[in-house]
PDB file of N, CA, C and O in Angstrom:
ATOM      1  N   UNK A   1     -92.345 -74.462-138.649  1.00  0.00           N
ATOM      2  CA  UNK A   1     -92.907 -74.143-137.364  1.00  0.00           C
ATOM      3  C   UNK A   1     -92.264 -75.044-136.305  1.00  0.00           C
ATOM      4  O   UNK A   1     -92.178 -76.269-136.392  1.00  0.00           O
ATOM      5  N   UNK A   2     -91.826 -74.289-135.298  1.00  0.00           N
ATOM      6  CA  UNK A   2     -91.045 -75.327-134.101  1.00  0.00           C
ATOM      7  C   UNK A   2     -91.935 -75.653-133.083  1.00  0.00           C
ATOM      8  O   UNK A   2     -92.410 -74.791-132.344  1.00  0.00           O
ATOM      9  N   UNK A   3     -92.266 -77.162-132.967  1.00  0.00           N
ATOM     10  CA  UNK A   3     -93.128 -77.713-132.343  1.00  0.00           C
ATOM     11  C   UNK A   3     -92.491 -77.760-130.636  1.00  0.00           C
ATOM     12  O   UNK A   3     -91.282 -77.974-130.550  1.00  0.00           O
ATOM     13  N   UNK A   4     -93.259 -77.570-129.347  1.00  0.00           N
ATOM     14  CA  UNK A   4     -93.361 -77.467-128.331  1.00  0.00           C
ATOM     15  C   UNK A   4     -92.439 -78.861-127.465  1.00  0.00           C
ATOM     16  O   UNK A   4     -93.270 -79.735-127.217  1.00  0.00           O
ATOM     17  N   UNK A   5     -91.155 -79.241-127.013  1.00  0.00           N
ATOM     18  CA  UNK A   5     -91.224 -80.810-126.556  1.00  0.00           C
ATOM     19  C   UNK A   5     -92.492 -81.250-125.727  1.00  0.00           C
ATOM     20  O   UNK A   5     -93.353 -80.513-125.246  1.00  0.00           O
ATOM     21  N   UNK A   6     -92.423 -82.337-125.685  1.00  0.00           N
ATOM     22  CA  UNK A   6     -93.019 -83.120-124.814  1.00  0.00           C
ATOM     23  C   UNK A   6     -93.307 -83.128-123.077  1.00  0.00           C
ATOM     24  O   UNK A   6     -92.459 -83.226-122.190  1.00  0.00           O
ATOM     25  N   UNK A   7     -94.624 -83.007-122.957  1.00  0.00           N
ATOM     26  CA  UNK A   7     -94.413 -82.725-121.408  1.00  0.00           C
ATOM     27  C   UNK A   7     -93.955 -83.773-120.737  1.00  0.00           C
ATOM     28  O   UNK A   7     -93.622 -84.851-121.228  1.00  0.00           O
ATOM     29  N   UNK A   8     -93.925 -83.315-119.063  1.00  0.00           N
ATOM     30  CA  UNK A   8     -93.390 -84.859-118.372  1.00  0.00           C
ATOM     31  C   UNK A   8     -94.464 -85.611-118.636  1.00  0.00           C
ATOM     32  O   UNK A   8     -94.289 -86.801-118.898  1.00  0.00           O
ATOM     33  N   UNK A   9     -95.920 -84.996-118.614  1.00  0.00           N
ATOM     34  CA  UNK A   9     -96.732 -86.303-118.345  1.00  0.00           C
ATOM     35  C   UNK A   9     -97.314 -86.548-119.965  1.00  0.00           C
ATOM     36  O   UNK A   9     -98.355 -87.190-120.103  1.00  0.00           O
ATOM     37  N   UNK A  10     -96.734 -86.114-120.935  1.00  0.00           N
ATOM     38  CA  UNK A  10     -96.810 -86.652-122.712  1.00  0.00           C
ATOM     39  C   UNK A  10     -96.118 -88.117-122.433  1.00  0.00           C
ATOM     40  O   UNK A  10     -95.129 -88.392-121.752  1.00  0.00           O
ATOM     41  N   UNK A  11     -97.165 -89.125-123.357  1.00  0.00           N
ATOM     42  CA  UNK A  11     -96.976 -90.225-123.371  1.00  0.00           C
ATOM     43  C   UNK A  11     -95.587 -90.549-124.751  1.00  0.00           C
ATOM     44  O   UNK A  11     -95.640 -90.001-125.852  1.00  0.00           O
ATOM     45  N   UNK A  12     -94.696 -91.321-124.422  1.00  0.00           N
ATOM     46  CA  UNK A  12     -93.984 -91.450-125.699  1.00  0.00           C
ATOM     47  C   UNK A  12     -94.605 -92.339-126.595  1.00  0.00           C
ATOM     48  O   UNK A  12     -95.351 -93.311-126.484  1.00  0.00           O
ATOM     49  N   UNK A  13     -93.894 -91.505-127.830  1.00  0.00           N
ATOM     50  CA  UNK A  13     -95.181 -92.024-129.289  1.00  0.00           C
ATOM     51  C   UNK A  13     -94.481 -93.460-129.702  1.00  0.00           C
ATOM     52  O   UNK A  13     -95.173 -94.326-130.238  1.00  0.00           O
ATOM     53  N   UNK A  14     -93.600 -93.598-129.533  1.00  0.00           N
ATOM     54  CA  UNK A  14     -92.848 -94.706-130.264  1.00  0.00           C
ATOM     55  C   UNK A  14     -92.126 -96.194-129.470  1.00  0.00           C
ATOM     56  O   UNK A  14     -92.413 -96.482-128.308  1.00  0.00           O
ATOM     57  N   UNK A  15     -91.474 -96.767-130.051  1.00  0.00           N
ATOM     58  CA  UNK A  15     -90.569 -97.595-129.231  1.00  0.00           C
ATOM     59  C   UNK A  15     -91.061 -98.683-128.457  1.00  0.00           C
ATOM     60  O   UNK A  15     -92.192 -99.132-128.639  1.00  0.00           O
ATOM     61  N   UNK A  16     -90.074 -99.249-127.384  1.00  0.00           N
ATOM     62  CA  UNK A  16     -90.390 -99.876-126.709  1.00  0.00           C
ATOM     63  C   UNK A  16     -91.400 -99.531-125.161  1.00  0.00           C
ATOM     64  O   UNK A  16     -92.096-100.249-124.443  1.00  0.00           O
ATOM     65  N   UNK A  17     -91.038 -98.090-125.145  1.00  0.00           N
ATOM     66  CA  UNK A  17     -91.987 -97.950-124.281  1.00  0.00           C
ATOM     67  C   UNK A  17     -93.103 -96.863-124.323  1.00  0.00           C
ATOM     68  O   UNK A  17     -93.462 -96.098-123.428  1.00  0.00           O
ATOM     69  N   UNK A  18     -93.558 -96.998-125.608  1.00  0.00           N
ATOM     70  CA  UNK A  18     -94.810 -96.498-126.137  1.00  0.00           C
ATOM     71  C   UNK A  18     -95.564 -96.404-124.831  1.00  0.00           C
ATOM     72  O   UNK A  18     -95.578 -97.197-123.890  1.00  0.00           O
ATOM     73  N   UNK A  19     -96.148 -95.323-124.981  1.00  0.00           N
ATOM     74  CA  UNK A  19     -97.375 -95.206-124.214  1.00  0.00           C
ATOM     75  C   UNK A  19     -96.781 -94.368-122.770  1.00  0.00           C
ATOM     76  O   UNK A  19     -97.285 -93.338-122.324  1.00  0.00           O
ATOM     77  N   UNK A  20     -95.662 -95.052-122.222  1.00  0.00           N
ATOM     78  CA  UNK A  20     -95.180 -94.613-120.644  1.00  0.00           C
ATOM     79  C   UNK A  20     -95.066 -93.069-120.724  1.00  0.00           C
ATOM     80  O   UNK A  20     -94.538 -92.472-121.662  1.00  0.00           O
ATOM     81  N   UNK A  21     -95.546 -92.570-119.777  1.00  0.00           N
ATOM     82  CA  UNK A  21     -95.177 -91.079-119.439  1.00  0.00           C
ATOM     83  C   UNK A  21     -93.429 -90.800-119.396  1.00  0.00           C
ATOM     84  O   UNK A  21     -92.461 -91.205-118.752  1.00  0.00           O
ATOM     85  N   UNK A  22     -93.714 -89.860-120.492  1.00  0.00           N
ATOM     86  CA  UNK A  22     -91.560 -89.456-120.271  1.00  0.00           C
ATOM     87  C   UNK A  22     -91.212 -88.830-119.096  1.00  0.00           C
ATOM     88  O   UNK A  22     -90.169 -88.181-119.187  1.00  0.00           O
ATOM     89  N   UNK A  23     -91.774 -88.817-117.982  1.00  0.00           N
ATOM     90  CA  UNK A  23     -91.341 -88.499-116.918  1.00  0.00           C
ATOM     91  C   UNK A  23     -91.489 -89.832-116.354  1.00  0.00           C
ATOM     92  O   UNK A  23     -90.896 -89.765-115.278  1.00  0.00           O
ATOM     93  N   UNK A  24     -92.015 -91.154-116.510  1.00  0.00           N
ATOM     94  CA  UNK A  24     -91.843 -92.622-116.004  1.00  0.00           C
ATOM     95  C   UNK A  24     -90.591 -92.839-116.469  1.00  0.00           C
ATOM     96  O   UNK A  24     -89.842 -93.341-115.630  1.00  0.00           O
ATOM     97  N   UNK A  25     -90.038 -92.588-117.717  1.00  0.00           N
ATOM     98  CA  UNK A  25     -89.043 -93.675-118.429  1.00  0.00           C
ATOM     99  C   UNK A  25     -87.664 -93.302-117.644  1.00  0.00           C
ATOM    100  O   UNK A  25     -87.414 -92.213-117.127  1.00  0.00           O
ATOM    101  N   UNK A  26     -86.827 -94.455-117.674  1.00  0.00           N
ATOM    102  CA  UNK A  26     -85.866 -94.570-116.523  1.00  0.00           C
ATOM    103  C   UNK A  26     -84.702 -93.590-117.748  1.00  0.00           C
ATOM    104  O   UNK A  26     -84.483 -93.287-118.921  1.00  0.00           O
ATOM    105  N   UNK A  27     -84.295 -93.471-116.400  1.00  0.00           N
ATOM    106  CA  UNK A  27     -82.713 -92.542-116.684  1.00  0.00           C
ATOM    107  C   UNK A  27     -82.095 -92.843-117.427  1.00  0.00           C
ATOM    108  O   UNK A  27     -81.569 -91.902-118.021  1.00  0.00           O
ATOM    109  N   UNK A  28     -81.583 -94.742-118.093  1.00  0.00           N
ATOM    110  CA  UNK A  28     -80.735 -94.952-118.977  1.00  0.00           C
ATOM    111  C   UNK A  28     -81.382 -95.654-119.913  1.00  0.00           C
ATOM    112  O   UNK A  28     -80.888 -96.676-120.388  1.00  0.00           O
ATOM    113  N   UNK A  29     -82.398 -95.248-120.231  1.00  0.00           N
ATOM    114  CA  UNK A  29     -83.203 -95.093-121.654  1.00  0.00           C
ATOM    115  C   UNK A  29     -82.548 -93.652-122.237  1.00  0.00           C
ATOM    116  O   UNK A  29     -81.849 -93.458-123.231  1.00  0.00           O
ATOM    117  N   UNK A  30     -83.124 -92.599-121.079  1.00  0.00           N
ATOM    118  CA  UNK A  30     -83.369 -91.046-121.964  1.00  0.00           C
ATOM    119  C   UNK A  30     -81.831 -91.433-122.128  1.00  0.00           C
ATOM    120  O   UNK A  30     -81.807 -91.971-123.235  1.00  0.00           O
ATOM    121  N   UNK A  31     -80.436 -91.448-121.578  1.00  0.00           N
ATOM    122  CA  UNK A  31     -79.541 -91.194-122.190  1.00  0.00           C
ATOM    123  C   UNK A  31     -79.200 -91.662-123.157  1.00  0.00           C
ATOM    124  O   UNK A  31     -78.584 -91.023-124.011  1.00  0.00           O
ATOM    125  N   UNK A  32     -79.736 -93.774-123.346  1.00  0.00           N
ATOM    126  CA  UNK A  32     -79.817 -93.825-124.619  1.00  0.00           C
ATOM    127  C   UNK A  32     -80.498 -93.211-126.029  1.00  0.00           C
ATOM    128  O   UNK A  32     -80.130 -93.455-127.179  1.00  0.00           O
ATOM    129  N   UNK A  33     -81.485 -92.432-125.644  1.00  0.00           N
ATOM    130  CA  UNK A  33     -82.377 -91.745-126.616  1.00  0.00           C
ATOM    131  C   UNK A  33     -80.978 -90.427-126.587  1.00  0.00           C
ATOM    132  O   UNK A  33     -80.397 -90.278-127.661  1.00  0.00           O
ATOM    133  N   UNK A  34     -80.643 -89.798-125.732  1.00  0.00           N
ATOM    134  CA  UNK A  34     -79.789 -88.625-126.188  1.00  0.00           C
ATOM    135  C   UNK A  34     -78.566 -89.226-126.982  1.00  0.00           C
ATOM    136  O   UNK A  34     -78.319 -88.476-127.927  1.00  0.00           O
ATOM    137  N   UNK A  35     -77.979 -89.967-126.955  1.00  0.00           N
ATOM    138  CA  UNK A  35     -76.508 -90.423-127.524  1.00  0.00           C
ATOM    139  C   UNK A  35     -77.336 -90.758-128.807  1.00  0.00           C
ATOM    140  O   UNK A  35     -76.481 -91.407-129.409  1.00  0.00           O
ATOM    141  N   UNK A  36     -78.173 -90.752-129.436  1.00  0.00           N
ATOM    142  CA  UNK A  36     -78.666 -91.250-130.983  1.00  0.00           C
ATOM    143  C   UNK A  36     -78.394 -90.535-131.627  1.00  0.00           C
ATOM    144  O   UNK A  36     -78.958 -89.531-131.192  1.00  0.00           O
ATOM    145  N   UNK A  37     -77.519 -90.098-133.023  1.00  0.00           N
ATOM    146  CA  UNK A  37     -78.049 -89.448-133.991  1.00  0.00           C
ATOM    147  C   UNK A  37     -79.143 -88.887-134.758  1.00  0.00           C
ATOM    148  O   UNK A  37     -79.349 -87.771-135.234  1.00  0.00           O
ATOM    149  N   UNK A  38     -79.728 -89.880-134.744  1.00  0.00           N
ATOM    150  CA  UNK A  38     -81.513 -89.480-135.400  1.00  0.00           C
ATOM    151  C   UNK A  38     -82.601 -88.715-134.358  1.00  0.00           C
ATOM    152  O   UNK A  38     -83.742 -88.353-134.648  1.00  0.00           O
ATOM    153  N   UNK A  39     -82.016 -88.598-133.256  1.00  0.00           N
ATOM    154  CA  UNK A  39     -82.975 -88.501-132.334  1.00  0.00           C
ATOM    155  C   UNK A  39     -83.710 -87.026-132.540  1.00  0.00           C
ATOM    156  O   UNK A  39     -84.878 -86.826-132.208  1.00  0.00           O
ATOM    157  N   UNK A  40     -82.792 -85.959-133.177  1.00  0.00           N
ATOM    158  CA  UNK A  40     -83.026 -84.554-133.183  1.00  0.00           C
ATOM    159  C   UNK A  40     -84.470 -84.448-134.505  1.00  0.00           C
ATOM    160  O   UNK A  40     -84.972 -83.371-134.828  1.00  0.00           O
ATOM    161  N   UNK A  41     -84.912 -85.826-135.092  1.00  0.00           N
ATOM    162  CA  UNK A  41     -85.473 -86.122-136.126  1.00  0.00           C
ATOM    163  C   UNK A  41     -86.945 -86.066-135.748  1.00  0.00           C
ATOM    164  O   UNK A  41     -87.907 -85.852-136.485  1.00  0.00           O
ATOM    165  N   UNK A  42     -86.905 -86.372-134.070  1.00  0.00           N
ATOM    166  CA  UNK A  42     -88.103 -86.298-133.156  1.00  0.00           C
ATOM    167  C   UNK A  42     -87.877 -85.518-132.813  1.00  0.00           C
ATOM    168  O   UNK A  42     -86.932 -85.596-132.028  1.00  0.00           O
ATOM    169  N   UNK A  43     -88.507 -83.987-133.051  1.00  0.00           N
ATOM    170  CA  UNK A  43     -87.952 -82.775-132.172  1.00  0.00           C
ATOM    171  C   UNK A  43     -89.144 -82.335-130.969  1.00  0.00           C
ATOM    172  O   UNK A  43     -89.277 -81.217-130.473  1.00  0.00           O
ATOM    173  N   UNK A  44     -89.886 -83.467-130.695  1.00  0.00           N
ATOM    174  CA  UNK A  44     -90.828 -83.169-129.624  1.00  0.00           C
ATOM    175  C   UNK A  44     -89.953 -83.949-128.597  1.00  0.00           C
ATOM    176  O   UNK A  44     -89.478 -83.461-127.571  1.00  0.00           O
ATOM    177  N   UNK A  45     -89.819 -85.159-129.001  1.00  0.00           N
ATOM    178  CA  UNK A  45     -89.248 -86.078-128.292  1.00  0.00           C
ATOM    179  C   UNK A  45     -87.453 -85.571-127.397  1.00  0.00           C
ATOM    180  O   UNK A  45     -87.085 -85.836-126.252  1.00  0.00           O
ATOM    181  N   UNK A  46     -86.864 -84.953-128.282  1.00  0.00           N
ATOM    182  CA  UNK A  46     -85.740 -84.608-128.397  1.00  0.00           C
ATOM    183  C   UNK A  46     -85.517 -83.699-127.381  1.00  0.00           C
ATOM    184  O   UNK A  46     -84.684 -83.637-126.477  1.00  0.00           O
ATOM    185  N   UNK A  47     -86.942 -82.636-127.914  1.00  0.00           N
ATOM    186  CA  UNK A  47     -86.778 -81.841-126.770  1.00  0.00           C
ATOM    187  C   UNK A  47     -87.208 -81.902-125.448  1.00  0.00           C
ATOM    188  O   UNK A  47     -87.159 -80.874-124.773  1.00  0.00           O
ATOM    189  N   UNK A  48     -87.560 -82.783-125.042  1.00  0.00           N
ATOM    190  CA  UNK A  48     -88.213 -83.560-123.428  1.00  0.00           C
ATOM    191  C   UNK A  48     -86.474 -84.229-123.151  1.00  0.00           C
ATOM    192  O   UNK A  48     -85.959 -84.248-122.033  1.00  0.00           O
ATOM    193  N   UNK A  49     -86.008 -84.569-124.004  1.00  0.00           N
ATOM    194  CA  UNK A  49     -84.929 -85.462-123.807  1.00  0.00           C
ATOM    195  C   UNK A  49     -83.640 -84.682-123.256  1.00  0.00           C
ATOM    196  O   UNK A  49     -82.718 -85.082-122.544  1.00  0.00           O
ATOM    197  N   UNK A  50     -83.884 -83.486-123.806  1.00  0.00           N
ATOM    198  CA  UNK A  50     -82.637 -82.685-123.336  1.00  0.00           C
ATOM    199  C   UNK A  50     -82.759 -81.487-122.274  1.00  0.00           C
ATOM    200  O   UNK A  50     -81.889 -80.881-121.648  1.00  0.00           O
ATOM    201  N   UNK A  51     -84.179 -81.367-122.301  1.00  0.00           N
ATOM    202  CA  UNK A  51     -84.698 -80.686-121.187  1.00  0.00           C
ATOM    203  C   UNK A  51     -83.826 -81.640-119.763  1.00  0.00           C
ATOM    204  O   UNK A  51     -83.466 -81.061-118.738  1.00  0.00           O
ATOM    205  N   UNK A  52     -83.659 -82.849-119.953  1.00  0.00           N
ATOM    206  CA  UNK A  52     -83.325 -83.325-118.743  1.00  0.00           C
ATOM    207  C   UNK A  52     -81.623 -83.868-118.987  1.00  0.00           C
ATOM    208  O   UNK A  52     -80.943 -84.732-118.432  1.00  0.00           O
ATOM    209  N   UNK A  53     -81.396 -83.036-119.931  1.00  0.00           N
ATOM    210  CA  UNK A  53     -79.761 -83.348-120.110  1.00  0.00           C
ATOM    211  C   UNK A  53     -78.574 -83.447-118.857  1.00  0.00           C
ATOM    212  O   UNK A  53     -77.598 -84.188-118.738  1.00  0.00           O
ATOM    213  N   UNK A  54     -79.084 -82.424-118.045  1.00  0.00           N
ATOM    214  CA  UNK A  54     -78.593 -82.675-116.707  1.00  0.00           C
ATOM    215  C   UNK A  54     -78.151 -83.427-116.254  1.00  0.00           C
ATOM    216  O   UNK A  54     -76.956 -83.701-116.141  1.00  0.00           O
ATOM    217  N   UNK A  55     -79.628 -84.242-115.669  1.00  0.00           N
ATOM    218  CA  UNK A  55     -80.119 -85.526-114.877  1.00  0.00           C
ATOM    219  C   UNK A  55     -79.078 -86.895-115.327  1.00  0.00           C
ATOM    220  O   UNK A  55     -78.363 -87.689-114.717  1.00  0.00           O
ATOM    221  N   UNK A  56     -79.465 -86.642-116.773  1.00  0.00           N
ATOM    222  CA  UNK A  56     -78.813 -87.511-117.656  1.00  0.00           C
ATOM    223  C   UNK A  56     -77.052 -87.840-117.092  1.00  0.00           C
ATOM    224  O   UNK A  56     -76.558 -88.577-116.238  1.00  0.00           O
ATOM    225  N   UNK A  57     -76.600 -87.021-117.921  1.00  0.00           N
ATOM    226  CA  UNK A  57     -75.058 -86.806-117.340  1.00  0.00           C
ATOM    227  C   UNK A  57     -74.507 -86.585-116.184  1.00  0.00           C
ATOM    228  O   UNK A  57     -73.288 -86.584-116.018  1.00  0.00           O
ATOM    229  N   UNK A  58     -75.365 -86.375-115.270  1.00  0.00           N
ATOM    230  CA  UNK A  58     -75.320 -86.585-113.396  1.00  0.00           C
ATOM    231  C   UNK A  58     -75.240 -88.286-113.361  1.00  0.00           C
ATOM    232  O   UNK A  58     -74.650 -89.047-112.596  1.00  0.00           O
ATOM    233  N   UNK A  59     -75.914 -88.473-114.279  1.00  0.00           N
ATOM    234  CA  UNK A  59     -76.135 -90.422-113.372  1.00  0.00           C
ATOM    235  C   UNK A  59     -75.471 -91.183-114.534  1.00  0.00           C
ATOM    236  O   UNK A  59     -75.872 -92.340-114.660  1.00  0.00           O
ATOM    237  N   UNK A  60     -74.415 -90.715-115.520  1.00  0.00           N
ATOM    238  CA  UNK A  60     -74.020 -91.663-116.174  1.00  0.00           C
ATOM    239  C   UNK A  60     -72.656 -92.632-115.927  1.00  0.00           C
ATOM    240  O   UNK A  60     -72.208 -93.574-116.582  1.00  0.00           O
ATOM    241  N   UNK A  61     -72.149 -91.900-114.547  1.00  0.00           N
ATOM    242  CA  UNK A  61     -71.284 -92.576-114.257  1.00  0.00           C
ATOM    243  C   UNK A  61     -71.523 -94.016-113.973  1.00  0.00           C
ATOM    244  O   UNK A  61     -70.721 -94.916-114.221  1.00  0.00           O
ATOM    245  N   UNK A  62     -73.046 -94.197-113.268  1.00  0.00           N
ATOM    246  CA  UNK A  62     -73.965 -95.246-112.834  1.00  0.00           C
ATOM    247  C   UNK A  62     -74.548 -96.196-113.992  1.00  0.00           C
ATOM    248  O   UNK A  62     -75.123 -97.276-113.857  1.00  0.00           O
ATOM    249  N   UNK A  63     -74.320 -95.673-114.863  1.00  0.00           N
ATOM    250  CA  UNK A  63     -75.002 -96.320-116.430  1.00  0.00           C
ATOM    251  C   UNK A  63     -74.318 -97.272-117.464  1.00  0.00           C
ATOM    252  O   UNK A  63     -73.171 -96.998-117.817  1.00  0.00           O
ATOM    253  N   UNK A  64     -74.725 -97.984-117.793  1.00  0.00           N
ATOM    254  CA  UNK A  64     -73.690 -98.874-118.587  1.00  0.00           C
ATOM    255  C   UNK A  64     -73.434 -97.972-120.127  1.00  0.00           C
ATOM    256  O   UNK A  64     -74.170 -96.992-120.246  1.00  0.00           O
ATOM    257  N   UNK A  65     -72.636 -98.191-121.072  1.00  0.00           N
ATOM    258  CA  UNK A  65     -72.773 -97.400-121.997  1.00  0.00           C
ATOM    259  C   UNK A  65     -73.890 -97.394-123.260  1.00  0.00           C
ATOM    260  O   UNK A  65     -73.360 -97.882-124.258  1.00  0.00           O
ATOM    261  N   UNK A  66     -74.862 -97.106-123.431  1.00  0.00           N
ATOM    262  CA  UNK A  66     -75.889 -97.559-124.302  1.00  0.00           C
ATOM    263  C   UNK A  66     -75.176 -97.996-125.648  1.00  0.00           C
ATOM    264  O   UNK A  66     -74.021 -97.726-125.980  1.00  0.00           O
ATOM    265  N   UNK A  67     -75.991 -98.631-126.254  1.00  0.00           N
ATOM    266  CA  UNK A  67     -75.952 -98.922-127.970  1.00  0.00           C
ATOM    267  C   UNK A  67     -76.309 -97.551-128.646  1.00  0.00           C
ATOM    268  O   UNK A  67     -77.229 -96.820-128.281  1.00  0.00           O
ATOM    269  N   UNK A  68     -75.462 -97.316-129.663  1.00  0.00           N
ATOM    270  CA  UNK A  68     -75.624 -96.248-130.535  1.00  0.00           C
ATOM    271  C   UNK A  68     -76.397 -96.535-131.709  1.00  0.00           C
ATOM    272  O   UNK A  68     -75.911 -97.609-132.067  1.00  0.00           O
ATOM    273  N   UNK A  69     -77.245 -96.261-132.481  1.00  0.00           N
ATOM    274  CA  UNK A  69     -77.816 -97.050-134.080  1.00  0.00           C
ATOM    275  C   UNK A  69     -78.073 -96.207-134.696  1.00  0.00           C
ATOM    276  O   UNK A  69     -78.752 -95.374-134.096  1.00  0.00           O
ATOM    277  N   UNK A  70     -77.867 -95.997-135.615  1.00  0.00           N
ATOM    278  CA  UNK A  70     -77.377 -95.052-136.722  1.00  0.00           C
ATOM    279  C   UNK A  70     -78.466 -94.576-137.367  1.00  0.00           C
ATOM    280  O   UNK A  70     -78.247 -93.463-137.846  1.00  0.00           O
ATOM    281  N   UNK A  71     -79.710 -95.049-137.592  1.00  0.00           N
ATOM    282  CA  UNK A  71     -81.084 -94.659-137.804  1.00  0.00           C
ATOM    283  C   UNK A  71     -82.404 -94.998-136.985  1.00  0.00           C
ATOM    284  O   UNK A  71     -82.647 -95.945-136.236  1.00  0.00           O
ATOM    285  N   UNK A  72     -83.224 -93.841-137.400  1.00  0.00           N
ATOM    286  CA  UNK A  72     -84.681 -94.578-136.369  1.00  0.00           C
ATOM    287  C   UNK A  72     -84.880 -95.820-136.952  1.00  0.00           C
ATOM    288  O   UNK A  72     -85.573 -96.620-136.323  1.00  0.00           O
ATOM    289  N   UNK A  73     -84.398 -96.162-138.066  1.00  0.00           N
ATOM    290  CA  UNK A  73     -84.960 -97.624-138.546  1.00  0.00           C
ATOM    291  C   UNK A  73     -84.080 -98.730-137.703  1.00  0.00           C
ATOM    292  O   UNK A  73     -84.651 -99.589-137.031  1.00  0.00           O
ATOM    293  N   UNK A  74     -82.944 -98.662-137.771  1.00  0.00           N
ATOM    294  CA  UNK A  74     -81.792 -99.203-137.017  1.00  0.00           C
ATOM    295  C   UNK A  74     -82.901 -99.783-135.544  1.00  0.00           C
ATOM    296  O   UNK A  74     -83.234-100.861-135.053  1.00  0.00           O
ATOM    297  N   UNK A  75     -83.179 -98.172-135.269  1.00  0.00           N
ATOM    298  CA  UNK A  75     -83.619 -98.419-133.684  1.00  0.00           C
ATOM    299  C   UNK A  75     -84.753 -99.645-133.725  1.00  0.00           C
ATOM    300  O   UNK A  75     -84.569-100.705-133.126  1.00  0.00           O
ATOM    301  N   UNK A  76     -86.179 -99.306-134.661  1.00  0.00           N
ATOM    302  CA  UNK A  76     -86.999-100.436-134.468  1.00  0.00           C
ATOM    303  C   UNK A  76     -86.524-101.593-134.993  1.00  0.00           C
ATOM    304  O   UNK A  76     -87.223-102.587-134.799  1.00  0.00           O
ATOM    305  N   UNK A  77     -85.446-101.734-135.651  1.00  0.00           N
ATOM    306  CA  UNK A  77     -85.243-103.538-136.283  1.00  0.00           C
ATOM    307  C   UNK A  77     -84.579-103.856-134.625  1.00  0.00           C
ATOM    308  O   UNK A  77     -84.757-104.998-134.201  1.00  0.00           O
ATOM    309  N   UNK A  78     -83.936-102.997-133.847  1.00  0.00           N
ATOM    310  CA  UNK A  78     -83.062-103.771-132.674  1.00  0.00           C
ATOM    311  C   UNK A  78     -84.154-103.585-131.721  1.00  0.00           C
ATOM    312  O   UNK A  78     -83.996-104.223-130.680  1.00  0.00           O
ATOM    313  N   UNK A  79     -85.280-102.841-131.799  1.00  0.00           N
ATOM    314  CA  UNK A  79     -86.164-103.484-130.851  1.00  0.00           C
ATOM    315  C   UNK A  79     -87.153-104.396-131.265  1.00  0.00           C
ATOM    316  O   UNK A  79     -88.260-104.470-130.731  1.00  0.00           O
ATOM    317  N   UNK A  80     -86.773-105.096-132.215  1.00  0.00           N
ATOM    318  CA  UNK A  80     -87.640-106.497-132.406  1.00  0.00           C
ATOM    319  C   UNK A  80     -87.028-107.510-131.979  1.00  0.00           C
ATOM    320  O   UNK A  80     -87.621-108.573-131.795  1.00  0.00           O
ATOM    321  N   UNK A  81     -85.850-107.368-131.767  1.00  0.00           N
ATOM    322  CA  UNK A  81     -84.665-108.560-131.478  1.00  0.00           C
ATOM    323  C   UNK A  81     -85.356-109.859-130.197  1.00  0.00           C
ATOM    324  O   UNK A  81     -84.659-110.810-129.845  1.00  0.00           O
TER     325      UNK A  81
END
């Protein structure tokens, strides 16, 4: 069954910024959340994320290049750092 993404005002479930509305979280987060591999693993998440694929790639000239990590596990050991 294919679950619905995330609205703007759905709180994100995970991470460092648990809780924030995905329409709060800044621009070069979501692109770091789009450049992940695992990310399609969250397909609520994923799909809020690419809903704004646009936005994303409009402002990445402005963006430094995110960190890539190879698993969601990857992701929470580097946000304990």
């Amino acid at each position: 069954m294919k679950r619905p993404p995330l609205e703007p005002d759905s709180p994100m479930p995970w991470g460092e910024f648990k809780g924030t509305r995905m329409r709060d979280l800044k621009i070069d987060y979501l692109d770091f959340l789009l450049r992940q591999p695992w990310l399609p693993d969250w397909p609520r998440v994923h799909g809020y994320v690419k809903s704004r694929e646009a936005d994303i790639i409009a402002a990445r000239p402005k963006l430094e290049q995110p960190k890539i990590l190879t698993t969601f596990d990857d992701y929470l050991r580097w946000g304990r750092r």
